[in-house]
SEMI-985002 format. One record per residue (C-alpha): residue number from 1; residue in one letter; x, y, z. Coordinates in nm, 3 decimals. Layout:
<atoms>
[atom NUM 'a' [X Y Z]],
...
</atoms>
This chain:
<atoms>
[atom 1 'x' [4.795 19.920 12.333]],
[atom 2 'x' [4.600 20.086 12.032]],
[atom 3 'x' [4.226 20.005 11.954]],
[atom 4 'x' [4.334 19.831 11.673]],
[atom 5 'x' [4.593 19.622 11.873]],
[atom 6 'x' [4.423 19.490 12.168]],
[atom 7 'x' [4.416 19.099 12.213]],
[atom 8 'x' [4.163 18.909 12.024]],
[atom 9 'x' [3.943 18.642 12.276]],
[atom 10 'x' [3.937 18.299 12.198]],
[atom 11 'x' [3.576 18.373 11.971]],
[atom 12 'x' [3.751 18.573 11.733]],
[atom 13 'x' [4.053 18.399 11.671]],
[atom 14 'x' [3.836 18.108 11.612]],
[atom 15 'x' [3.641 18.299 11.344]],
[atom 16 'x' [3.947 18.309 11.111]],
[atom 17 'x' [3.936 18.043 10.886]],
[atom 18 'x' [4.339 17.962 10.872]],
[atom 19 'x' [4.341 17.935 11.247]],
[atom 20 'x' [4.009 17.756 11.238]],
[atom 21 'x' [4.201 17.504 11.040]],
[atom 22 'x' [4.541 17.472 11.232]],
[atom 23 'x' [4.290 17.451 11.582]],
[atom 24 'x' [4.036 17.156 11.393]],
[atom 25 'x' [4.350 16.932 11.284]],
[atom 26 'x' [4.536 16.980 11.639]],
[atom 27 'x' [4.216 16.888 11.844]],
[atom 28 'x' [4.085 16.605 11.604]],
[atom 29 'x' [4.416 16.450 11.657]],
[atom 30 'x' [4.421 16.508 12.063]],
[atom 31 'x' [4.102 16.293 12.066]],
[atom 32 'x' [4.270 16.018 11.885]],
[atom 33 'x' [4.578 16.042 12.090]],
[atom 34 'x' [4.358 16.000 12.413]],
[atom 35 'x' [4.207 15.730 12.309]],
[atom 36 'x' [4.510 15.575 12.227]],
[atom 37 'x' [4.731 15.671 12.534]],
[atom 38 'x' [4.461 15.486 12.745]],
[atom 39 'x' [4.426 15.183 12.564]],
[atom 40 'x' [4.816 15.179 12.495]],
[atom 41 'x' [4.831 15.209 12.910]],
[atom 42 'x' [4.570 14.905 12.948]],
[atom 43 'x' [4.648 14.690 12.716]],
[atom 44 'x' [5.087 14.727 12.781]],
[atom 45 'x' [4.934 14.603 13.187]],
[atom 46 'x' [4.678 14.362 13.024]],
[atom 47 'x' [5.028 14.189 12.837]],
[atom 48 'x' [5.320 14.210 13.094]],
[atom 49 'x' [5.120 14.249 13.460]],
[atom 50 'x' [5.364 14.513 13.569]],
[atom 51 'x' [5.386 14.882 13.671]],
[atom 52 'x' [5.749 14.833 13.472]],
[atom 53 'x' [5.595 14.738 13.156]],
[atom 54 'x' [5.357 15.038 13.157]],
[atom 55 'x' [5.677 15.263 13.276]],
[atom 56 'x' [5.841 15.118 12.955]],
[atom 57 'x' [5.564 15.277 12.669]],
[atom 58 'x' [5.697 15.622 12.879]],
[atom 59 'x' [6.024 15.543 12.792]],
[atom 60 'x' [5.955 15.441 12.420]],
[atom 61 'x' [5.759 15.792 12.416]],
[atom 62 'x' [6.074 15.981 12.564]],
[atom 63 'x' [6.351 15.887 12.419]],
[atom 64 'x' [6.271 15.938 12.049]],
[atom 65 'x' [6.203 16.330 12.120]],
[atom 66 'x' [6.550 16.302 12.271]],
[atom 67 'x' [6.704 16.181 11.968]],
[atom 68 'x' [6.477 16.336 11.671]],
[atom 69 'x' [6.396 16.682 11.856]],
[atom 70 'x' [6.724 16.839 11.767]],
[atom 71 'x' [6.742 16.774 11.409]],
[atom 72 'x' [6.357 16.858 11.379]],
[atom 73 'x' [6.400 17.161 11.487]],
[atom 74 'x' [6.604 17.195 11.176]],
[atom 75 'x' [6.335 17.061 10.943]],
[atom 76 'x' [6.094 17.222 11.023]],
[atom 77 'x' [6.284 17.571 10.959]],
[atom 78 'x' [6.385 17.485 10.642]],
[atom 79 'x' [6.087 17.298 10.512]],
[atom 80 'x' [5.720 17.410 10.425]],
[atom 81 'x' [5.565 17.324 10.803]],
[atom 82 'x' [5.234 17.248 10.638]],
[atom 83 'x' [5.420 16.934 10.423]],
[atom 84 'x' [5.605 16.891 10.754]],
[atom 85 'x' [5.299 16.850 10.981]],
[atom 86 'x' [5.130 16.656 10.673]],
[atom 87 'x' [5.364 16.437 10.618]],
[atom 88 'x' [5.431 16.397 11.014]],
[atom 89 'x' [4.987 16.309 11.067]],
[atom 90 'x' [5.061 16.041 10.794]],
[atom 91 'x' [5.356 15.847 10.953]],
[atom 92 'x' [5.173 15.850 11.252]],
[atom 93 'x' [4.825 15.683 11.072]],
[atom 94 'x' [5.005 15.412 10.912]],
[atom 95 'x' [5.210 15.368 11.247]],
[atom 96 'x' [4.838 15.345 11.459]],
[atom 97 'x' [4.708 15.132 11.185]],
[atom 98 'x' [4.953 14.870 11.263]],
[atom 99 'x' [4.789 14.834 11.618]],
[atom 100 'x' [4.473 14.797 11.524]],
[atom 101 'x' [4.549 14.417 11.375]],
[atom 102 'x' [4.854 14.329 11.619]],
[atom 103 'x' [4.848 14.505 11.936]],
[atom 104 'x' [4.899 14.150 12.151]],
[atom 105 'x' [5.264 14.165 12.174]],
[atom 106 'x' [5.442 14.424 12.388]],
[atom 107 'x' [5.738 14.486 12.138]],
[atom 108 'x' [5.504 14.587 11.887]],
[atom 109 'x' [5.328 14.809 12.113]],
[atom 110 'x' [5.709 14.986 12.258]],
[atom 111 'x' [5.820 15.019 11.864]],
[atom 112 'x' [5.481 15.220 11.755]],
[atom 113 'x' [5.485 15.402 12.030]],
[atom 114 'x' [5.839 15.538 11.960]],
[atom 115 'x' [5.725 15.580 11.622]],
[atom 116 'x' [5.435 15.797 11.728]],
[atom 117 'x' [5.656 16.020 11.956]],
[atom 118 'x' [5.904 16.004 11.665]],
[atom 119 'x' [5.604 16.199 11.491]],
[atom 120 'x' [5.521 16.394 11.724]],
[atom 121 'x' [5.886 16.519 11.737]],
[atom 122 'x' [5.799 16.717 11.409]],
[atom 123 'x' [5.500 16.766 11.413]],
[atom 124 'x' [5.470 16.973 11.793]],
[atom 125 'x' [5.748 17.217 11.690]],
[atom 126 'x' [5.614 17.299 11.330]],
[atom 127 'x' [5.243 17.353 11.480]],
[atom 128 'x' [5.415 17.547 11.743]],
[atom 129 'x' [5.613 17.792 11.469]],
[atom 130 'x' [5.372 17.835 11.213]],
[atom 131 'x' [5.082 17.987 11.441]],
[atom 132 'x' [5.179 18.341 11.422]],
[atom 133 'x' [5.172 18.301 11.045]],
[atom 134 'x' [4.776 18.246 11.078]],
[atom 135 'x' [4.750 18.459 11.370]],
[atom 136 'x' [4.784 18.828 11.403]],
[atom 137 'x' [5.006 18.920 11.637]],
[atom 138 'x' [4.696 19.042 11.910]],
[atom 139 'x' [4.552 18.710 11.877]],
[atom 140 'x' [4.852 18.444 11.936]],
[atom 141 'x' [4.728 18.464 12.346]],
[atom 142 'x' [4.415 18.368 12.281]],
[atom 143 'x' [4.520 18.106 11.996]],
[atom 144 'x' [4.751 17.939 12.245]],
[atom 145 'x' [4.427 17.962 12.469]],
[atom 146 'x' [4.233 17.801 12.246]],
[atom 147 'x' [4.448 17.525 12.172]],
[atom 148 'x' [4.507 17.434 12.544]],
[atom 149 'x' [4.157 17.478 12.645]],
[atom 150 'x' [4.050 17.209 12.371]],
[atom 151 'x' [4.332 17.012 12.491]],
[atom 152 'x' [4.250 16.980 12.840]],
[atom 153 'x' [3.856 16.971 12.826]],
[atom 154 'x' [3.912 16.685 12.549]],
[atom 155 'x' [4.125 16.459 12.833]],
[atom 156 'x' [3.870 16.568 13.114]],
[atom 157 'x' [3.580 16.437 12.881]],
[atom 158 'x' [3.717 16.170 12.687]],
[atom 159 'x' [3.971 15.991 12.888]],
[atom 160 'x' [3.735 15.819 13.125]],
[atom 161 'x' [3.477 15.799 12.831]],
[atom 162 'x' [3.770 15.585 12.678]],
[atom 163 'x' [3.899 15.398 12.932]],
[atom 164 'x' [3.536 15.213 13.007]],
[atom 165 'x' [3.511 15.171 12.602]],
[atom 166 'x' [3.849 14.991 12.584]],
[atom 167 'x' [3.772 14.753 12.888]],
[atom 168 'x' [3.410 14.697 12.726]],
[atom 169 'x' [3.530 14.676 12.325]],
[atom 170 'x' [3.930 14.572 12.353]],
[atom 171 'x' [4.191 14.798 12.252]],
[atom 172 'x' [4.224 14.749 11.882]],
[atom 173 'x' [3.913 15.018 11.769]],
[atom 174 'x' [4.098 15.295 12.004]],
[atom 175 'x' [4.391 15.236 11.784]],
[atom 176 'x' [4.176 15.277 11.467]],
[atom 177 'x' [4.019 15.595 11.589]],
[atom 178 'x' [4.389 15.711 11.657]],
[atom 179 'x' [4.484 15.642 11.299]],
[atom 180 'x' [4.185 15.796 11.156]],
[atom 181 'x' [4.198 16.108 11.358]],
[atom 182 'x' [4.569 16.162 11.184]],
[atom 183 'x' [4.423 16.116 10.841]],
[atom 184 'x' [4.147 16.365 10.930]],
[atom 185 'x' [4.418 16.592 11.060]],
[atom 186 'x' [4.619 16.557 10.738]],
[atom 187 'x' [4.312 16.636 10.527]],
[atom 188 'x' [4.234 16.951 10.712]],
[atom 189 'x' [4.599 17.073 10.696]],
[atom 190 'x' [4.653 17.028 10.350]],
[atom 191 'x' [4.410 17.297 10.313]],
[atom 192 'x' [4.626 17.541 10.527]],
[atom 193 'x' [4.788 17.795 10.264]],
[atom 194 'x' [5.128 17.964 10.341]],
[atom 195 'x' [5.360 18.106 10.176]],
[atom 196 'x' [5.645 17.868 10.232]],
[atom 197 'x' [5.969 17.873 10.035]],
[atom 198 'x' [6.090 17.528 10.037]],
[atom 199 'x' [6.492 17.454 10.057]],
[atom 200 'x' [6.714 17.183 10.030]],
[atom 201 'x' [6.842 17.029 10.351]],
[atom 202 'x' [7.199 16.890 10.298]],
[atom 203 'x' [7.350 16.659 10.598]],
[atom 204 'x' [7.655 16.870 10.688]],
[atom 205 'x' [7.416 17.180 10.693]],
[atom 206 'x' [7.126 17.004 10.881]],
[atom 207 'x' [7.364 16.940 11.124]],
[atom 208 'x' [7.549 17.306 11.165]],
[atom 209 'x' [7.179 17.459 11.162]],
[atom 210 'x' [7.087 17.233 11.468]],
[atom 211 'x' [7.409 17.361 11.665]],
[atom 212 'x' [7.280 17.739 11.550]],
[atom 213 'x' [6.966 17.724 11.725]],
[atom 214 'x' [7.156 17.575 12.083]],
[atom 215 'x' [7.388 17.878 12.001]],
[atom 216 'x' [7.061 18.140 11.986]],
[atom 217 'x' [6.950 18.020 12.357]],
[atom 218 'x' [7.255 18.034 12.489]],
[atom 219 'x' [7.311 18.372 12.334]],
[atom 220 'x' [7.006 18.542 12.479]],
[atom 221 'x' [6.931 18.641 12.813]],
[atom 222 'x' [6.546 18.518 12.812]],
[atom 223 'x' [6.589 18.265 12.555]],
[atom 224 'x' [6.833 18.154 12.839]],
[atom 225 'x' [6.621 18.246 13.143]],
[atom 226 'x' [6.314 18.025 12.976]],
[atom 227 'x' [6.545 17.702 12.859]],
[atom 228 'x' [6.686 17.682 13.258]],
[atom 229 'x' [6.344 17.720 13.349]],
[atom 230 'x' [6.195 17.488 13.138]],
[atom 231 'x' [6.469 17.193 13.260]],
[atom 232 'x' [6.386 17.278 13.641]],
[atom 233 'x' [6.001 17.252 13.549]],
[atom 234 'x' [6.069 16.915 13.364]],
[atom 235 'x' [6.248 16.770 13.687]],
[atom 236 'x' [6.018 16.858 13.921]],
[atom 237 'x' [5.693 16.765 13.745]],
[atom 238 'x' [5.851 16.477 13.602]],
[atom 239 'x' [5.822 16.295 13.929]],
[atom 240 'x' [5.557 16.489 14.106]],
[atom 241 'x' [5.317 16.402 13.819]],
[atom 242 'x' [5.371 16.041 13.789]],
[atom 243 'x' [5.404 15.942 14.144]],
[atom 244 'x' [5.056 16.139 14.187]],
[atom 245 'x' [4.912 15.824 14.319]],
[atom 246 'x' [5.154 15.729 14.547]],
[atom 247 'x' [5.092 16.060 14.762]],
[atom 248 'x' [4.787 15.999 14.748]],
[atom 249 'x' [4.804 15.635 14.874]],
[atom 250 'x' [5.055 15.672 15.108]],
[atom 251 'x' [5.090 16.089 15.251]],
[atom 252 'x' [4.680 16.138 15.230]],
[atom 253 'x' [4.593 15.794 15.313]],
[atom 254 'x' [4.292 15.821 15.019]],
[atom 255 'x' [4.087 15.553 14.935]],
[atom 256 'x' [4.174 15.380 14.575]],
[atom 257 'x' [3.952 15.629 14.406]],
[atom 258 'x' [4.076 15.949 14.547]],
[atom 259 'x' [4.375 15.970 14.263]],
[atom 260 'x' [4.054 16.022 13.988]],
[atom 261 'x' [3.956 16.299 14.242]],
[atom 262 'x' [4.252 16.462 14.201]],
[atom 263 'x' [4.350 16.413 13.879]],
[atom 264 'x' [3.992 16.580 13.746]],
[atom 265 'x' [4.082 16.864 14.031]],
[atom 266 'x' [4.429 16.942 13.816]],
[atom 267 'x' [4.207 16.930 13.502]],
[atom 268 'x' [3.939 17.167 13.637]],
[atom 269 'x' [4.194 17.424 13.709]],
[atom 270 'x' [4.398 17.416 13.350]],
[atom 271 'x' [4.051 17.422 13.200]],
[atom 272 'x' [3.967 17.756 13.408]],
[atom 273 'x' [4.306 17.878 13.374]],
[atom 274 'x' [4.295 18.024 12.945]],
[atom 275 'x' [3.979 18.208 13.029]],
[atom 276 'x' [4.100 18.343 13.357]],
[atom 277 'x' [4.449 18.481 13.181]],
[atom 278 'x' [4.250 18.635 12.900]],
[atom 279 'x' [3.983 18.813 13.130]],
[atom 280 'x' [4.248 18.922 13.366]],
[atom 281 'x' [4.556 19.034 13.228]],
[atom 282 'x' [4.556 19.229 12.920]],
[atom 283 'x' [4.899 19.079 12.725]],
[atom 284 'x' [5.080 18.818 12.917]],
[atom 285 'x' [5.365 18.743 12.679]],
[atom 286 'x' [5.600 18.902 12.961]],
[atom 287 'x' [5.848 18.730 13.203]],
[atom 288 'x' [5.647 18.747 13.524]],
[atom 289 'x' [5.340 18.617 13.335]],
[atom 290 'x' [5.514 18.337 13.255]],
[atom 291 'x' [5.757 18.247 13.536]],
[atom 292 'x' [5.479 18.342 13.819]],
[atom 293 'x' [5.342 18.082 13.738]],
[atom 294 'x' [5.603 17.842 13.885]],
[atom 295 'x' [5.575 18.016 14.225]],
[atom 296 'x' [5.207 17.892 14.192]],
[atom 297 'x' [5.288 17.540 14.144]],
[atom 298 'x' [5.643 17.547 14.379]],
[atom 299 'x' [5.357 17.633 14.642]],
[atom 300 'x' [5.145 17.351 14.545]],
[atom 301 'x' [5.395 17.119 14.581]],
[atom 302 'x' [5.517 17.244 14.922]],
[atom 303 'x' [5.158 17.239 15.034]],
[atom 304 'x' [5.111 16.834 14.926]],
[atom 305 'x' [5.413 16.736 15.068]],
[atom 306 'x' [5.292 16.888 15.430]],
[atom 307 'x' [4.885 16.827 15.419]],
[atom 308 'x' [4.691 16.510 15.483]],
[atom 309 'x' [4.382 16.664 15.435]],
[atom 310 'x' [4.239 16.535 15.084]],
[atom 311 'x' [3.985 16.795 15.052]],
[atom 312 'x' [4.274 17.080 15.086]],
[atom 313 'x' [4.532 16.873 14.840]],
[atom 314 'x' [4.238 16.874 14.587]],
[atom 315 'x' [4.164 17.230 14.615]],
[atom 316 'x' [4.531 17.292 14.581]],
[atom 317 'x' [4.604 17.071 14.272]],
[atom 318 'x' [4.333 17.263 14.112]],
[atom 319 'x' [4.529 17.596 14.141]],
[atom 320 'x' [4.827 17.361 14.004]],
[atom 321 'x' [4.627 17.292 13.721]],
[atom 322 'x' [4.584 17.724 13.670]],
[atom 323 'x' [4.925 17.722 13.720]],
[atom 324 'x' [4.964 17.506 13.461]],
[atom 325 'x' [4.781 17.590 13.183]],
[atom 326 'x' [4.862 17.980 13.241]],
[atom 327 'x' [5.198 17.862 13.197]],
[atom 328 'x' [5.231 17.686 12.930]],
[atom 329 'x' [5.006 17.947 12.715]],
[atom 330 'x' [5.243 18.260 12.819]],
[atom 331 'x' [5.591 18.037 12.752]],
[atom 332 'x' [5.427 17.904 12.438]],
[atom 333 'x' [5.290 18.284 12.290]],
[atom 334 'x' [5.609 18.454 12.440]],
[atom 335 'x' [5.866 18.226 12.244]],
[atom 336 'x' [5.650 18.277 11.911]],
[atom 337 'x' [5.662 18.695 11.978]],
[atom 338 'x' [6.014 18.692 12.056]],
[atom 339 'x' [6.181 18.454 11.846]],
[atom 340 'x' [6.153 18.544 11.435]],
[atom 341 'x' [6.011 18.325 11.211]],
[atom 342 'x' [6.342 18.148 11.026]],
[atom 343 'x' [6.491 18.010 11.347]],
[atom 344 'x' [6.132 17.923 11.539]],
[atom 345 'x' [6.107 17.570 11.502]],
[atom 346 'x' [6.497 17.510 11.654]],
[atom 347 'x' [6.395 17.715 11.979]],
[atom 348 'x' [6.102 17.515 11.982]],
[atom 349 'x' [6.244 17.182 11.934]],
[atom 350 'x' [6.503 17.223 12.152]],
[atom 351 'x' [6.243 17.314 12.474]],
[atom 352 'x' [6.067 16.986 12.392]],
[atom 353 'x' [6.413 16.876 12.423]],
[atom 354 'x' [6.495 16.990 12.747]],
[atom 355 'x' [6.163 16.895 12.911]],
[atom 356 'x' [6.196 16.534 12.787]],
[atom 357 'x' [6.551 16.515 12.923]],
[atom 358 'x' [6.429 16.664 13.246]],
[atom 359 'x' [6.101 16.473 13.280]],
[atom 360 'x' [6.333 16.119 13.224]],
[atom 361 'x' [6.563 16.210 13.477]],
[atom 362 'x' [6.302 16.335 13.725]],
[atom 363 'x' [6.120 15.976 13.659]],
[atom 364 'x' [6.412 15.806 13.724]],
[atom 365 'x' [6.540 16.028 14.036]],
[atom 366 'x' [6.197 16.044 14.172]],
[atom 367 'x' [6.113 15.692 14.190]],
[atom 368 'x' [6.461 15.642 14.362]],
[atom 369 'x' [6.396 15.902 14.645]],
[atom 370 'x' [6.030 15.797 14.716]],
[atom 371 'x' [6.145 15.432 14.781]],
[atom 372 'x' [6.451 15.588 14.947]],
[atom 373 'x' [6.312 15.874 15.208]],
[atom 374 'x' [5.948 15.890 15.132]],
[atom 375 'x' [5.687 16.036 14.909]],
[atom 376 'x' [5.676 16.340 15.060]],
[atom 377 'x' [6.069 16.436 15.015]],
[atom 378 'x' [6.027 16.454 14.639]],
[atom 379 'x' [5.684 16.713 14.691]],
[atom 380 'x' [5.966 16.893 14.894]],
[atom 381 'x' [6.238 16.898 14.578]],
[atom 382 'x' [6.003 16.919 14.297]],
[atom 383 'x' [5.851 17.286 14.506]],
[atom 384 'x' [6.199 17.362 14.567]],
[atom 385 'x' [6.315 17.293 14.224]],
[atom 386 'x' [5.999 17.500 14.096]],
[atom 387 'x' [6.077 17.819 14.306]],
[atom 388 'x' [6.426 17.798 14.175]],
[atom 389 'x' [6.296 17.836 13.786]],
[atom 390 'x' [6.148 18.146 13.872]],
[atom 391 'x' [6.378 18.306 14.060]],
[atom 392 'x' [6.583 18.267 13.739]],
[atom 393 'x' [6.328 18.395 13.527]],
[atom 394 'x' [6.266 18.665 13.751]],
[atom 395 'x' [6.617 18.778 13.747]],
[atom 396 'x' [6.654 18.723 13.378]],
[atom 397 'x' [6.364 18.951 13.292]],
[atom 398 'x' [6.517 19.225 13.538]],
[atom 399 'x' [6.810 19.234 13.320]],
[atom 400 'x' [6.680 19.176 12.974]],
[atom 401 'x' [6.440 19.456 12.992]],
[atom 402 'x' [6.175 19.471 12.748]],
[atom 403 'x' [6.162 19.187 12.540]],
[atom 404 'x' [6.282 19.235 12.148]],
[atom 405 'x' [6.267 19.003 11.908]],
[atom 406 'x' [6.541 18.770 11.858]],
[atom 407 'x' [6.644 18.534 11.535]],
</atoms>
């Protein structure tokens, strides 16, 4: 890699003001959504007194991206993604703003939260695409870096910090700060200039564009390799991340407060994880960088389901956790090198797609099997299934060769 080529750290991507902007609204807008997932969780519990209920704000999360993600993807390749993510921070607002007055009846609380997902359905793919418009090419590691690293250090510091606050204060200021972090997010966007030709999105075409960008994955060999992979991901941590608590409960025999433990042992690792990848490892956007990972966490899994030792599951969650964000960062920064800029937001939409449909049906399946055979046979399947993804991705990259960019 030339002098003039090598990756940028997370410092100097920061330094450019159009990054600086994209990185403020995204992060502003992860502390309100923090502060709302946790008092969404406590209050749904407060109203119905049931695991169920709380399972049901999931749902109402879910199954919007399932229906919106595939003509987003759409949108947000024909339309300026600046208007798109604008527009996408102001639904949201006005939808947390309704919570803030009336957040004491559970059907209320199920419709905004599809509404916010609904949001979120544009606004994750368009943040996604337009990155390596503000980034130089060198830099879109370390961007994606940046982004997760604020992510994660923002639920590891604020999530507790919120949860006491909402028990102490009632739920109806979290939903305030929610809405006003979108408003401060749309504010710092709208100062974002692109150069953005807008088009006209007609139904019949909105519709044949959608079916272009399943045709694109399908049609390439990586494109291919990361879709599968992203699926068998989606069904194994689907059920390994929810039912957390239950191995914890019933496989380590913890005490109540353990699942905290390891939660914040998950979140010290994906916090370590940006700044070990950027030290380490020179330019990850390759195939092994990204599906290696899944051997990390296949391992994890294997090693919960057979330990009772809670010091040695923590220790091991927290390499999930490098697993994770290490990931997510290559997968995220290898899809915006490979994949042009006109057909970007489909590709993207589309693998929020397929983890949403995995991560429902690995909910659904995983609940079934724990009550079924036992906590530790779905450890077993999610490892299993995790292994599998990169023994697809391995083989996929074998035969692609080099990656080229594809559109």
């Amino acid at each position: 890699m030339a002098d003039d080529q090598r990756p940028a750290g997370m410092r100097a991507v920061l330094a450019q003001p159009d990054f600086r902007r994209l990185w403020t609204a995204r992060t502003v807008s992860q502390w309100g959504d923090i502060f709302s997932f946790v008092a969404l969780a406590i209050q749904i519990y407060r109203l119905t007194g049931s695991g169920l209920g709380v399972a049901g704000v999931v749902v109402a999360e879910i199954i919007p991206l399932l229906l919106v993600a595939p003509i987003a993807g759409v949108v947000v390749d024909r339309l300026p993604r600046v208007q798109v993510m604008v527009a996408a921070d102001v639904l949201r607002a006005a939808l947390a703003g309704v919570l803030v007055i009336w957040h004491d009846d559970p059907l209320v609380i199920y419709a905004v939260a599809f509404g916010l997902s609904a949001g979120a359905a544009l606004f994750n793919p368009a943040a996604n695409s337009v990155l390596p418009a503000v980034v130089a090419d060198p830099g879109i590691v370390a961007a994606n870096s940046a982004v997760w690293t604020a992510a994660v250090l923002s639920q590891i510091i604020l999530a507790p910090l919120a949860g006491g606050l909402v028990d102490l204060a009632g739920p109806g200021w979290a939903f305030g700060l929610n809405a006003a972090s979108f408003l401060v997010s749309a504010r710092v966007l709208r100062g974002l200039r692109l150069v953005e030709p807008a088009r006209e999105v007609g139904r019949r075409r909105l519709l044949s564009e959608a079916g272009e960008g399943v045709a694109l994955v399908r049609g390439d060999r990586l494109l291919r390799a990361l879709a599968i992979g992203q699926l068998l991901a989606a069904l194994s941590a689907g059920a390994t991340s929810a039912l957390l608590v239950v191995l914890a409960a019933e496989h380590l025999r913890a005490p109540a407060d353990a699942y905290g433990f390891l939660l914040g042992a998950i979140g010290v690792g994906a916090a370590l994880g940006p700044t070990l990848l950027l030290r380490l490892i020179p330019d990850p956007r390759r195939p092994l960088y990204v599906f290696g990972p899944y051997v990390l966490r296949g391992a994890v899994d294997l090693v919960l389901a057979s330990v009772r030792s809670l010091p040695v599951a923590a220790a091991a969650l927290a390499v999930y956790g490098v697993g994770s964000s290490t990931g997510a960062i290559t997968f995220n920064s290898l899809l915006q090198s490979h994949v042009i800029d006109r057909t970007r937001g489909r590709v993207f939409a589309l693998m929020d797609l397929l983890w949403q449909t995995g991560r429902l049906a690995s909910l659904g399946v995983g609940g079934l099997l724990a009550d079924a055979v036992g906590i530790r046979a779905v450890y077993y399947l999610g490892g299993a299934l995790l292994l599998l993804a990169a023994a697809v991705g391995f083989a996929a990259g074998r035969a692609a060769g080099p990656a080229g960019r594809q559109g």
